[in-house]
Backbone bond lengths (Angstrom), bond angles and torsions (degrees), N, CA, C in turn:
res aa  C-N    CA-C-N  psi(-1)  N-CA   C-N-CA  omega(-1)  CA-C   N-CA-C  phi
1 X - - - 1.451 - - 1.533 107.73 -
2 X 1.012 131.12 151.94 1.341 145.34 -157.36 1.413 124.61 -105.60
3 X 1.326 159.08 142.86 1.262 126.65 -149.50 1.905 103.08 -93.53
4 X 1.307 93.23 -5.05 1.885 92.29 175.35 1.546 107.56 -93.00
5 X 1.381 123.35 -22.45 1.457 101.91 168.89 1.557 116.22 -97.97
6 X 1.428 118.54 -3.95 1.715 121.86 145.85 1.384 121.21 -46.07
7 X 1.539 108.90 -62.40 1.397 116.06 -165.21 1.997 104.53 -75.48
8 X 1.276 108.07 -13.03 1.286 105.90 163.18 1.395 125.71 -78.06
9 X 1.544 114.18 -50.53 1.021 103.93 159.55 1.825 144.82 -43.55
10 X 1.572 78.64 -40.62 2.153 90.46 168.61 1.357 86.67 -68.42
11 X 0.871 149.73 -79.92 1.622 119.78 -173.04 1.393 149.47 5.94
12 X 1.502 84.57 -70.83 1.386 110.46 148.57 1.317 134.52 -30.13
13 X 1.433 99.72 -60.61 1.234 112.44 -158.55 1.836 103.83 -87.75
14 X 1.601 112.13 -22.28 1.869 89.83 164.42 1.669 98.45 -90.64
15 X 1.132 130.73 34.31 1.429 115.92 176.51 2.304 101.51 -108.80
16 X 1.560 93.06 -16.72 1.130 102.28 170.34 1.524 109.57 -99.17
17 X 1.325 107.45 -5.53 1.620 91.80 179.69 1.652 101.63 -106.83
18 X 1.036 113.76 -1.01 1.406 129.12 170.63 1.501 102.08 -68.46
19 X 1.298 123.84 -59.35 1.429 135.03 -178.27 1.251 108.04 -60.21
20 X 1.185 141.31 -70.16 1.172 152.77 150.70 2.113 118.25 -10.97
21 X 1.180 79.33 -55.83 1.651 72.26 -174.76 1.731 96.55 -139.95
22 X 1.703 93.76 84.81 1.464 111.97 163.47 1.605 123.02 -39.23
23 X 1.480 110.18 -43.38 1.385 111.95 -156.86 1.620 108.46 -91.77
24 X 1.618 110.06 13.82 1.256 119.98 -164.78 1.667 97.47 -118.64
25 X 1.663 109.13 121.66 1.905 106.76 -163.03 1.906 85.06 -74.58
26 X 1.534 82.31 166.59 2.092 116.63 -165.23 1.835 69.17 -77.79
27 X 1.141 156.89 -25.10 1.219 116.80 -175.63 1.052 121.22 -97.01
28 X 1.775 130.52 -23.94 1.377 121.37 170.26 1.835 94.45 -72.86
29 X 1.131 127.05 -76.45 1.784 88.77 -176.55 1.045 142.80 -30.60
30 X 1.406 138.75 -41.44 1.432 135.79 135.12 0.965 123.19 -12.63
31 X 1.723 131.92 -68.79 1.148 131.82 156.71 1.315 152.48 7.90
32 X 1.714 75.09 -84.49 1.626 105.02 163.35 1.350 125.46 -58.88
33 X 1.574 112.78 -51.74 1.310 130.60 -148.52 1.598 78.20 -84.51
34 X 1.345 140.35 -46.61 1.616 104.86 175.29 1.219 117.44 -88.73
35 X 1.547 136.94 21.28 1.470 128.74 172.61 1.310 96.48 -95.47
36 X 1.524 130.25 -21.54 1.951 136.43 146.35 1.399 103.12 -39.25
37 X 1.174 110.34 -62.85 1.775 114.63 -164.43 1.541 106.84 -64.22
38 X 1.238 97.31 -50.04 1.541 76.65 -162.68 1.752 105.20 -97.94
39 X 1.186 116.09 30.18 1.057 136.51 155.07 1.346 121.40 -70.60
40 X 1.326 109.35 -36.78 1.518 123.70 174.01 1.670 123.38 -121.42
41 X 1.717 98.79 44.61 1.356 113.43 167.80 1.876 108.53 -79.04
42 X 1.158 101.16 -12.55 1.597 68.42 -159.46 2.341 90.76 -100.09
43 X 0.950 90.50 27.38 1.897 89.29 -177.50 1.327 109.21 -102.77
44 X 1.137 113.97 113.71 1.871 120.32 151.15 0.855 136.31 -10.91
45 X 1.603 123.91 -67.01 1.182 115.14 161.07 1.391 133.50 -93.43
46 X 1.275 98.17 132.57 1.707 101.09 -166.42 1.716 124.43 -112.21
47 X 1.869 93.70 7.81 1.376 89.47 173.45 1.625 114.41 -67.79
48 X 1.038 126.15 -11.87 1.506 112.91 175.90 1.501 123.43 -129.65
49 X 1.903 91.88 37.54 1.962 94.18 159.47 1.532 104.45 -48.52
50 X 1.509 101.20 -69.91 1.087 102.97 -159.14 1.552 133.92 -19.02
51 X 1.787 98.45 -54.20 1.540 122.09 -171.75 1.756 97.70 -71.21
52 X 1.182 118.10 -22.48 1.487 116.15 -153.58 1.888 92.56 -103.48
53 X 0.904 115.62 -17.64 1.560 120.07 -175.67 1.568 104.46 -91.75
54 X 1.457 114.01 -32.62 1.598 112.88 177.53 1.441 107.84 -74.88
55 X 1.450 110.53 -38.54 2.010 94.61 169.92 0.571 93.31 -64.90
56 X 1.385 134.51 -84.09 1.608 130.24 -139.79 1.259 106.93 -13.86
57 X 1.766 102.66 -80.86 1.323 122.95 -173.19 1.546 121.32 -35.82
58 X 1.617 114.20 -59.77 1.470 125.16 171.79 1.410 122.26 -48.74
59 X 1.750 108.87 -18.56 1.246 99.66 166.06 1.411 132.37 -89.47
60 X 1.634 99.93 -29.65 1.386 120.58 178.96 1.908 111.90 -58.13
61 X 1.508 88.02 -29.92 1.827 101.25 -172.38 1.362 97.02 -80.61
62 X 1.514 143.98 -40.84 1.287 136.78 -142.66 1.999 86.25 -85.88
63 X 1.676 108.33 -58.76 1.000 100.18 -178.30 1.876 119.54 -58.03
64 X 0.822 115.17 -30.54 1.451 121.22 -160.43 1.771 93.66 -70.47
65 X 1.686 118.14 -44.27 1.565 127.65 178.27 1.381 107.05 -63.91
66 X 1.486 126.60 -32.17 1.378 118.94 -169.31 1.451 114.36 -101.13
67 X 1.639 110.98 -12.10 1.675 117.92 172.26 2.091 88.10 -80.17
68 X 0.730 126.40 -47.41 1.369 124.45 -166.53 1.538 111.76 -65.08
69 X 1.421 122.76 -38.98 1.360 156.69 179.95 1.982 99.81 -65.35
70 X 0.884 98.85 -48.93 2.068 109.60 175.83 1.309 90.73 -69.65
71 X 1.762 127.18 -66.80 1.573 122.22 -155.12 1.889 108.32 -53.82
72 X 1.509 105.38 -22.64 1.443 113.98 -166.21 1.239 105.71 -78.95
């Protein structure tokens, strides 16, 4: 995979985590979703950033919304 249809795909994937978790701003997903990515610059195989950067992220967001969600 190529690094322009990677970085498209991460695209993707905060445009689904955008959908997913409305109450969470387009810049902490952004964030996240490339501190996933480039979290996993230095690995070989790269057919499954993609899949491996959307958990990451979805988890980091669910917890990060529900520690914030208690403080409120």
């Amino acid at each position: 995979m190529d690094n322009e249809t990677e970085e498209h795909l991460v695209t993707r994937v905060v445009e689904r985590l955008a959908a997913r978790y409305p109450e969470a701003s387009r810049t902490l997903i952004t964030e996240i979703v490339g501190e996933e990515y480039h979290g996993l610059d230095g690995g070989r195989i790269r057919a499954y950033v993609p899949t491996l950067v959307e958990n990451g992220a979805r988890t980091r967001l669910h917890r990060t919304l529900k520690n914030s969600s208690a403080d409120g």
